[in-house]
C-alpha positions in Angstrom: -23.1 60.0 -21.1 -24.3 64.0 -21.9 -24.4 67.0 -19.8 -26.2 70.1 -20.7 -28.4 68.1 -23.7 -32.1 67.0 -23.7 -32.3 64.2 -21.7 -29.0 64.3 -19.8 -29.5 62.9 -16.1 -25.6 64.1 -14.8 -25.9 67.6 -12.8 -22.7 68.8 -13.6 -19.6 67.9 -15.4 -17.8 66.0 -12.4 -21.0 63.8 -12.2 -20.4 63.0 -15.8 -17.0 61.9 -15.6 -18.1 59.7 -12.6 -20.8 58.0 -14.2 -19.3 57.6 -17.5 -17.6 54.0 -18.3 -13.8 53.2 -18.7 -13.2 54.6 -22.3 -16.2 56.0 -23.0 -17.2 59.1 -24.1 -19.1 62.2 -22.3 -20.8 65.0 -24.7 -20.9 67.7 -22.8 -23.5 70.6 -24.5 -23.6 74.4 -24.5 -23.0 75.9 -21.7 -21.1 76.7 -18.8 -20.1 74.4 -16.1 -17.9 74.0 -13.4 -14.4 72.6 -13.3 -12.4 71.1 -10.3 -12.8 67.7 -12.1 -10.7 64.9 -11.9 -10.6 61.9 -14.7 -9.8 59.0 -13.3 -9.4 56.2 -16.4 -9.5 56.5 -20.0 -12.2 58.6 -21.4 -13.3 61.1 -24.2 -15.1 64.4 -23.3 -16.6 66.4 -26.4 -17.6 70.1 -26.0 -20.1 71.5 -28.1 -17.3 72.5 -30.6 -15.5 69.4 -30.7 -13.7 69.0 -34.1 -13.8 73.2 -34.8 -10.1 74.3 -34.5 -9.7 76.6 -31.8 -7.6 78.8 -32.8 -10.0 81.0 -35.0 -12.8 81.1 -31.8 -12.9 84.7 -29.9 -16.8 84.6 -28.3 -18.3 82.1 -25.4 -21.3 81.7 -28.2 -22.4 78.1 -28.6 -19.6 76.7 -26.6 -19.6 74.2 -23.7 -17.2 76.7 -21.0 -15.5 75.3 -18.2 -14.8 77.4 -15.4 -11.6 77.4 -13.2 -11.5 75.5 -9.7 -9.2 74.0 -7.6 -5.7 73.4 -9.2 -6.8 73.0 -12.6 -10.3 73.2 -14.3 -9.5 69.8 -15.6 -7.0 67.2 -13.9 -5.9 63.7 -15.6 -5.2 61.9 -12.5 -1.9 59.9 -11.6 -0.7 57.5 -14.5 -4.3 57.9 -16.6 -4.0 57.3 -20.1 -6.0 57.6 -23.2 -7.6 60.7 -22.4 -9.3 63.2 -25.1 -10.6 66.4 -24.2 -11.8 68.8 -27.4 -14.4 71.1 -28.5 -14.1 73.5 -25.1 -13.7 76.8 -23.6 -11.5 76.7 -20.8 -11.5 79.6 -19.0 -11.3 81.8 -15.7 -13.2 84.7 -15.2 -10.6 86.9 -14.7 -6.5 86.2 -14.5 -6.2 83.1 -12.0 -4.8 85.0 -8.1 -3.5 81.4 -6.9 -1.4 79.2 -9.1 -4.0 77.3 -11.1 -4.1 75.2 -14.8 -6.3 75.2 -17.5 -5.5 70.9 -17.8 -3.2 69.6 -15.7 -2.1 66.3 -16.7 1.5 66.0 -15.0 0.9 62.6 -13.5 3.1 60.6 -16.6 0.3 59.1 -18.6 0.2 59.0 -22.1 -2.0 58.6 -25.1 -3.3 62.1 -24.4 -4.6 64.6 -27.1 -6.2 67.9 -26.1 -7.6 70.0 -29.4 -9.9 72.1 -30.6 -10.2 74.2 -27.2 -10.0 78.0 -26.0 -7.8 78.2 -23.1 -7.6 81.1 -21.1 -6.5 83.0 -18.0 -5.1 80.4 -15.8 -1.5 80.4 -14.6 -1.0 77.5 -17.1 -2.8 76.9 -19.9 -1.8 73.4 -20.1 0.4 71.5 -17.5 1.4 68.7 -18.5 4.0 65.2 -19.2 4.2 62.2 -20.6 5.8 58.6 -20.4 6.0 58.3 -24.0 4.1 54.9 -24.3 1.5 56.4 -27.3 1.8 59.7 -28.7 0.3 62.6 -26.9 -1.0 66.0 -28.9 -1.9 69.4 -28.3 -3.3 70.8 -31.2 -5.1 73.6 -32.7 -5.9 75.1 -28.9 -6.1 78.7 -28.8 -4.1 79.9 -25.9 -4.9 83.5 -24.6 -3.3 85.5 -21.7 -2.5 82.8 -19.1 -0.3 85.0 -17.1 -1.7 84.0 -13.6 0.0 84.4 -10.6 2.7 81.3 -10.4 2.9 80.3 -14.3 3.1 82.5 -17.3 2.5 79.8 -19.5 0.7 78.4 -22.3 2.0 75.2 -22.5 4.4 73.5 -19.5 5.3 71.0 -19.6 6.2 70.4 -15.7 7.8 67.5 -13.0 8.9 64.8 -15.8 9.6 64.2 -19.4 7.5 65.2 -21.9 8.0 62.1 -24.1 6.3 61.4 -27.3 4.5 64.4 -27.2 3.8 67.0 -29.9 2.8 70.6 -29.5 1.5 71.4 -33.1 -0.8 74.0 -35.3 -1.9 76.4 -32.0 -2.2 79.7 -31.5 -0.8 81.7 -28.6 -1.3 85.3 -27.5 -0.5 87.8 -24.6 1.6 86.0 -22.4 3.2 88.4 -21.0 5.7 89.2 -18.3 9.2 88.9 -17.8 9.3 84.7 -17.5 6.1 84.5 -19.3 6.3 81.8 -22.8 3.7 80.2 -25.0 5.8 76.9 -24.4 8.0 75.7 -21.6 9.9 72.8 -21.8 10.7 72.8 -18.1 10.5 68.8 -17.8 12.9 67.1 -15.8 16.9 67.9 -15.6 17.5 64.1 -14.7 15.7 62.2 -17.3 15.0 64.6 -20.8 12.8 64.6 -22.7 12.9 63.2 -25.8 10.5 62.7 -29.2 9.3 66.2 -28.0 7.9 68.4 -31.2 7.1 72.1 -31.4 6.0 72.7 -35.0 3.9 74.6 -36.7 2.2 76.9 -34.2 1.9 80.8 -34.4 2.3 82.9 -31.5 1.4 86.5 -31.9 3.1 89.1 -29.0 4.1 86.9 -26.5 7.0 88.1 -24.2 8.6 84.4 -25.4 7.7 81.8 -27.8 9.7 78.3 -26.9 12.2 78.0 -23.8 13.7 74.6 -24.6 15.7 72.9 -21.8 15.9 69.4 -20.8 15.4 68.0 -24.0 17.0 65.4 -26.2 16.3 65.4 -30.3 13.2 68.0 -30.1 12.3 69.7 -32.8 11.2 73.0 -32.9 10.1 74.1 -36.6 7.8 75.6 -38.8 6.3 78.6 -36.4 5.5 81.5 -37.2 6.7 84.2 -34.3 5.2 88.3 -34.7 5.7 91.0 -31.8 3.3 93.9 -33.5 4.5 97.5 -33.4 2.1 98.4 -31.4 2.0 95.9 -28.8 2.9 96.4 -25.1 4.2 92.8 -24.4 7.8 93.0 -23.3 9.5 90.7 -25.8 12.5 88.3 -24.8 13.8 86.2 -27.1 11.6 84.7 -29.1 12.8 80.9 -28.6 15.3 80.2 -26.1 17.3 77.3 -25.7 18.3 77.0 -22.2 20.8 74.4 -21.4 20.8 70.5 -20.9 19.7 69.4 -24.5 21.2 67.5 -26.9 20.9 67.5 -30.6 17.9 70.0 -30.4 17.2 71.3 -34.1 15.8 75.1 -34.1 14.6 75.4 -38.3 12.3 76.9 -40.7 10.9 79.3 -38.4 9.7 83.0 -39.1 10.8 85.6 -36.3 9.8 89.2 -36.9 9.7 92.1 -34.7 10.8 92.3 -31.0 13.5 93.2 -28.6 15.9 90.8 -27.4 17.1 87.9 -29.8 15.6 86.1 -32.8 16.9 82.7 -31.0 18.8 82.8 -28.0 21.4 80.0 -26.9 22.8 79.7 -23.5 23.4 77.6 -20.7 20.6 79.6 -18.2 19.6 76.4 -17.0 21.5 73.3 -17.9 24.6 72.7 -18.8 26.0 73.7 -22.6 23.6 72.3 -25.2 25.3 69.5 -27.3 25.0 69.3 -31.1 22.4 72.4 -31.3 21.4 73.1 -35.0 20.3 76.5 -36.0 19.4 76.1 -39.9 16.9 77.8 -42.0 15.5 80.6 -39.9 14.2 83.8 -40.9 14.5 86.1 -38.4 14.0 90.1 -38.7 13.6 93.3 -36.8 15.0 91.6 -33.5 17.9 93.4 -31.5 20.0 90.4 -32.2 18.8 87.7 -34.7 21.2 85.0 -33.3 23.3 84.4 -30.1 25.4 81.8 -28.4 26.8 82.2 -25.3 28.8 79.3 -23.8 28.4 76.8 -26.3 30.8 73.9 -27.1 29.5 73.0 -30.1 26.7 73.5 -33.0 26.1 74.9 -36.3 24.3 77.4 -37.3 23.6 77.7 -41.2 21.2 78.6 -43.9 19.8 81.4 -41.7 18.3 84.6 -43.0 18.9 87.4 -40.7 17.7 90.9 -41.6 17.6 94.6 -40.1 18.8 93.6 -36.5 18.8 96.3 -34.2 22.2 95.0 -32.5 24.3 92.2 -34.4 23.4 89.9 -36.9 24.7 86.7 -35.8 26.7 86.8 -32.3 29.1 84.5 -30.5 29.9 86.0 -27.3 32.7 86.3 -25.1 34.8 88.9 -23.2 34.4 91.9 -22.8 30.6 91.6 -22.2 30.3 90.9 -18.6 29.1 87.0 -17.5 29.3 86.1 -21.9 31.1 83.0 -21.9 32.9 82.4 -25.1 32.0 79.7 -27.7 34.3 77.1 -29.2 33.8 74.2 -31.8 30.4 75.9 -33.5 30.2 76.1 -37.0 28.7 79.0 -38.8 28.0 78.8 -42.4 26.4 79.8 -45.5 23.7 82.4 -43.4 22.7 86.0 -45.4 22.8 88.7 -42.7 22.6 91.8 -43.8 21.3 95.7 -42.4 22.7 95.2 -38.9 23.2 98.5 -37.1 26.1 97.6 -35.2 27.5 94.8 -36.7 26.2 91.8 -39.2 28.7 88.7 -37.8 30.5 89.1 -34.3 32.6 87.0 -32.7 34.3 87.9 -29.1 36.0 84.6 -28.6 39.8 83.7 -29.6 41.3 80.5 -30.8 43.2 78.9 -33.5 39.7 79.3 -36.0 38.5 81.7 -38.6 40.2 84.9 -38.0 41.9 84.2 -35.0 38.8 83.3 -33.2 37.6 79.9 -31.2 34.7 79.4 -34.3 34.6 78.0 -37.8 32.8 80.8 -39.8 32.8 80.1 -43.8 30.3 81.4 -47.0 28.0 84.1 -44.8 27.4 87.0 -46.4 27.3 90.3 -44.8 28.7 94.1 -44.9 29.9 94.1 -41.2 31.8 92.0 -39.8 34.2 91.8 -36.4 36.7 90.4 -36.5 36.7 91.0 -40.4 36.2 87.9 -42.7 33.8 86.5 -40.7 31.3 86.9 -43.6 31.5 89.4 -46.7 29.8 90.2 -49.5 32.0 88.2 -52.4 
């Protein structure tokens, strides 16, 4: 089935879909078409630029454009699977007014993969979950500016687990606002989420990068995060973790520039976040590089943590007003150096290292509070 080619005999996109068989395929050509479409079974559409990464596409030239409608320019409906949709522009004339997606697929299929596509200006980017039956991707997407009224996200992933699913090698830009992110693990506080990835995407000046909540063993690695000098995005932190996840492994990711914190560990909306690993970071120019607040457990090592505006690493606690303290973390074997107030801070108290709550051994740093915390030896 085409749209938009010589010889196509479908009207417009949501004829397409209808005609097309289960599983087959609809080619949609250049040009611009209108959402509000529903897919009903398993099918593939191809845009014009299916198979041409996204992320590197900045003009509506030669592309098959989708226009916002409805809810969602594009909606997978309840328990479809084995759904492709690549090679588009998605996009809304201006920012959406009403709460609207880009794709929303939040009706636990699975088997879903949505690449190669410009998504832009809708309240959500993509909305989405999964069941975990076959592996779902979102890959090399451009995601621009979905700040619309109701979201502020690039990817959510919204009203149930987001299982087997892998957010991978996008770019994100301009989300911006005080709950805006380029991801949003949302999902569902009674059953988590789990074989969840975030790896290897690049968000430049978004107010957040990753809020991760409601999650068990994802993995959020290999990004690159950059707030520019001269941007006029408010940054937050650049990947929170929020509460109610479990073994959650924050590594090998590049943070530079911003206010807030590098990565940011609280219990905002879930309880404390069990067996959290912080390892491998490179985080710079943030007004802290790394905080816990609340925590019962985790470790945080192998960190690089350079010029923060505030503290280095920090563990909070008392005096600073609703900063629970931490027990039972580890921190070790982090370089944190150029702080302005202090490199490694800890504000609990406890029978660990230096009288504090904490185990802190091998960091290397200039200032530290309590002292011994980590030391240049």
């Amino acid at each position: 089935m085409t749209l938009g080619c010589p010889g196509s005999t479908a009207a417009t996109l949501a004829a397409a879909v209808a005609a097309a068989p289960s599983g087959g395929t609809v080619q949609v050509c250049a040009g611009t078409f209108a959402g509000g479409v529903t897919i009903t079974k398993p099918l593939t559409l191809l845009g014009a630029k299916a198979g041409v990464d996204g992320r590197g596409r900045t003009t509506t030239a030669g592309e098959s454009v989708i226009t916002g409608a409805g809810t969602a320019a594009i909606t997978v409906g309840t328990g479809v699977s084995g759904v492709r949709i690549d090679g588009f522009t998605i996009a809304n004339a201006v920012q959406a007014t009403t709460t609207q997606a880009g794709i929303l697929a939040v009706s636990n299929g699975a088997g879903i993969t949505i690449s190669d596509n410009v998504i832009s200006r809708f309240s959500f980017g993509v909305n989405m979950n999964s069941n975990g039956s076959a592996p779902s991707l979102v890959s090399r997407n451009r995601f621009a500016e979905n700040n619309g009224v109701g979201g502020q996200a690039g990817v959510f992933l919204c009203c149930g687990p987001a299982n087997n699913l892998t957010i991978s090698d996008n770019y994100f830009t301009g989300h911006s606002g005080d709950a805006a992110t380029a991801v949003n693990t949302a999902g569902d506080a009674a059953h988590p989420s789990t074989g969840l990835k975030i790896v290897n995407n690049q968000s430049i000046d978004d107010s957040t990068f990753a809020v991760v909540v409601n999650a068990t063993g994802a993995v959020v690695s290999h990004n690159q995060v950059i707030h520019t000098a001269t941007s006029t995005v408010p940054a937050g932190s650049a990947i929170l973790v929020g509460g109610g996840t479990n073994g959650v492994a924050v590594s090998d990711n590049s943070i530079v520039g911003g206010q807030s914190t590098g990565v940011r560990v609280s219990n905002a909306f879930g309880p404390a976040n069990i067996g959290l690993t912080v390892t491998g970071n490179n985080v710079v120019d943030r007004q802290n590089g790394v905080r816990l607040t609340g925590q019962t457990s985790g470790r945080i090592s192998g960190n690089n943590v350079l010029r923060s505006a505030q503290v280095g690493i920090l563990l909070d606690g008392p005096p600073t007003v609703d900063a629970a303290a931490n027990a039972g973390v580890t921190v070790t074997g982090n370089k944190v150096l150029q702080s302005t107030v202090s490199d490694c801070t800890d504000r609990s108290t406890g029978a660990g290292t230096a009288g504090t709550a904490n185990t802190w051994t091998g960091n290397i740093g200039v200032k530290s509070t309590p002292a011994r915390l980590c030391a240049l030896f």
